[in-house]
C-alpha positions in Angstrom: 50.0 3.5 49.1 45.9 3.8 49.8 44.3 0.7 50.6 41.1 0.3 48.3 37.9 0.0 50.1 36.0 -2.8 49.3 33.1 -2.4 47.0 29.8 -3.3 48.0 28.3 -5.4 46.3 25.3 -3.8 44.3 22.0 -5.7 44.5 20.7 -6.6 40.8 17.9 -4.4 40.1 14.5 -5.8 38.8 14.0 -5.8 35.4 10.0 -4.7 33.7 9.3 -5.8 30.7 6.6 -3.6 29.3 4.8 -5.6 25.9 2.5 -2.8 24.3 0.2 -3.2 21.3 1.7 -0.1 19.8 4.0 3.9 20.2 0.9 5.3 22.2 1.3 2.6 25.3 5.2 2.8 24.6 5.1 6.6 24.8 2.6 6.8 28.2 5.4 4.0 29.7 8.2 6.3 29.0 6.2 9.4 30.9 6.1 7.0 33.6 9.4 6.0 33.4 10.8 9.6 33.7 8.8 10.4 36.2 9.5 7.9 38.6 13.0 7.6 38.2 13.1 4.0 39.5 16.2 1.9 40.6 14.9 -0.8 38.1 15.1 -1.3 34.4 12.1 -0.7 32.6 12.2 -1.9 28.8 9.4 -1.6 26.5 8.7 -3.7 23.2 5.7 -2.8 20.4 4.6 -6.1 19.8 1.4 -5.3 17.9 -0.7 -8.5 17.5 2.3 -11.2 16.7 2.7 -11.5 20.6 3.0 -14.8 21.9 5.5 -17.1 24.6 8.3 -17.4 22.4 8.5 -14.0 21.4 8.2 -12.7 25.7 11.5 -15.2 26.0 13.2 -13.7 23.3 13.0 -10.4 24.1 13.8 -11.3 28.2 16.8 -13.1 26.8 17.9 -10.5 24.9 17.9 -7.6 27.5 20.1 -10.2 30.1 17.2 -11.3 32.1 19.6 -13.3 34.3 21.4 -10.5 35.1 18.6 -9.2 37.3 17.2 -10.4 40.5 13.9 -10.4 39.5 12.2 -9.7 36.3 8.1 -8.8 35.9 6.3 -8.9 32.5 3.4 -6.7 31.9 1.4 -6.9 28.6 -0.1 -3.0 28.0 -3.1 -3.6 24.9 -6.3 -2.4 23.9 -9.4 -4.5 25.0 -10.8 -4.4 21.3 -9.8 -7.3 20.1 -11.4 -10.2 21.5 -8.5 -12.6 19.6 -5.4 -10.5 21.6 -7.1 -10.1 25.0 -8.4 -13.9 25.2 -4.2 -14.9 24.1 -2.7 -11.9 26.3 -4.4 -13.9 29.5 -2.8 -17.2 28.8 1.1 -15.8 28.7 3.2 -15.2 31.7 3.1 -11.8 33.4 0.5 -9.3 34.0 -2.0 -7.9 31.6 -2.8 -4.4 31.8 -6.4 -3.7 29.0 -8.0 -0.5 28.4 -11.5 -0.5 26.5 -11.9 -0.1 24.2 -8.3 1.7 23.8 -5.5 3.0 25.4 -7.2 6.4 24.9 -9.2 5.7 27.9 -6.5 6.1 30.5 -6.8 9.2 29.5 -10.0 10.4 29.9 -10.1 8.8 33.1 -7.4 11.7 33.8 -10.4 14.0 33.9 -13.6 11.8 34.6 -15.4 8.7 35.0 -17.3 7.7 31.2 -20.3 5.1 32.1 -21.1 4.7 28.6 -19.7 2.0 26.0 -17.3 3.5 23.2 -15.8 2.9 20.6 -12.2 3.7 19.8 -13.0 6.2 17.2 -15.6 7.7 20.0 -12.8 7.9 22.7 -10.4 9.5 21.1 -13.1 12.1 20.0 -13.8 12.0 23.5 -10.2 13.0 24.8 -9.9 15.7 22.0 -13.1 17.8 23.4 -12.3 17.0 27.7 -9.7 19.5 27.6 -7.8 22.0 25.7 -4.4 20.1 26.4 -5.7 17.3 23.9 -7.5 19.2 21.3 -4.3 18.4 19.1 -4.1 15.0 20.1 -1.6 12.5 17.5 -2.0 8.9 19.0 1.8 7.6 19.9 2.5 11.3 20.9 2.3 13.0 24.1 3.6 16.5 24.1 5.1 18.2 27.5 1.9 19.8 28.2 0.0 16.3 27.8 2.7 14.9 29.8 2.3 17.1 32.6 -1.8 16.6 33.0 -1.1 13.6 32.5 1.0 13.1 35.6 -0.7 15.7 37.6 -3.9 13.6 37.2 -2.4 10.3 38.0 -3.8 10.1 41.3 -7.2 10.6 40.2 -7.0 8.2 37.0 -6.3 5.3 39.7 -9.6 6.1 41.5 -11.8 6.3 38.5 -10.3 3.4 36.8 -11.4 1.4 40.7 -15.0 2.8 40.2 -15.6 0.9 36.7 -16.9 -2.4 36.5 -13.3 -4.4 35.3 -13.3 -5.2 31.8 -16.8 -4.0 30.4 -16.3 -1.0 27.9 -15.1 1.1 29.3 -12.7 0.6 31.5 -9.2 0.1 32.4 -6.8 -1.7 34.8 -4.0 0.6 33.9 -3.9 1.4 37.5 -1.9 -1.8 38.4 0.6 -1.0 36.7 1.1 2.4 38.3 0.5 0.7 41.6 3.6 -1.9 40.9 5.6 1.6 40.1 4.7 3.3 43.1 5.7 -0.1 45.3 9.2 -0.4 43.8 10.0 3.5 45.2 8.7 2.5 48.9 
């Protein structure tokens, strides 16, 4: 009779809990998620504006927070809301604001914008900076989007570092890819 080998035990993998105001920061999460292929458990739950404390616990307890060795929350939202972003600062985790939308992570795929805008503006914007987004539906990023999306990832991080944090425009989305890219290291 074979002797069994003993198992190893497996470390418990960290857990991200990814908030998001709505499909379009859900969406860019799941690119990232693909793409990166992480040994952790990224989770992501469109909140909208009813986020709060309670509701962060609730969803941690429901995906087994306990079962993983550490868990990190990041709240992904658009900076256009004064209400949100002031109540986003006061929960636990990290929060992650593009302004004047999400939109903007976008453009800075392809350049640096110095100039306020508004949402409506950006995603005008984003439709005319390259043919990939001239179809552009917000919550949906097609293969090709995708793919500039991540080929430009590199470049996003810099521009987003060369805007003055938090003024429109801007975004800090950057940190979050940085947190990525220090769990595969």
């Amino acid at each position: 009779m074979r002797k069994r080998k003993n198992k190893q035990s497996r470390q418990p993998r960290k857990l991200f809990l990814v908030v998001c105001e709505g499909e379009t920061e859900e969406e860019y999460v799941g690119l990232l998620r693909s793409y990166f292929r992480l040994p952790i458990v990224i989770k992501t739950k469109v909140c909208g504006n009813a986020v709060n404390r309670r509701l962060v616990k609730q969803y941690l307890k429901e995906l087994g927070e306990e079962e993983y060795g550490e868990s990190k929350v990041f709240f992904i939202y658009d900076a256009d809301d004064p209400i949100i972003t002031y109540k986003l600062q006061t929960l636990p985790g990290k929060v992650i604001l593009s302004n004047p939308c999400f939109e903007f992570w976008y453009i800075l795929h392809s350049k640096v914008s110095w100039h306020a805008l508004s949402s409506a503006d950006t995603v005008r914007l984003l439709r005319q900076i390259n043919p990939v987004w001239k179809g552009y539906k917000k919550g949906v990023l097609t293969l090709e989007q995708g793919k500039y999306l991540l080929e430009r990832m590199n470049s996003a991080c810099e521009n987003a570092e060369k805007l003055k944090w938090h003024e429109n425009p801007s975004s800090n989305m950057n940190i979050f890819i940085e947190d990525l890219k220090s769990e595969n290291s």
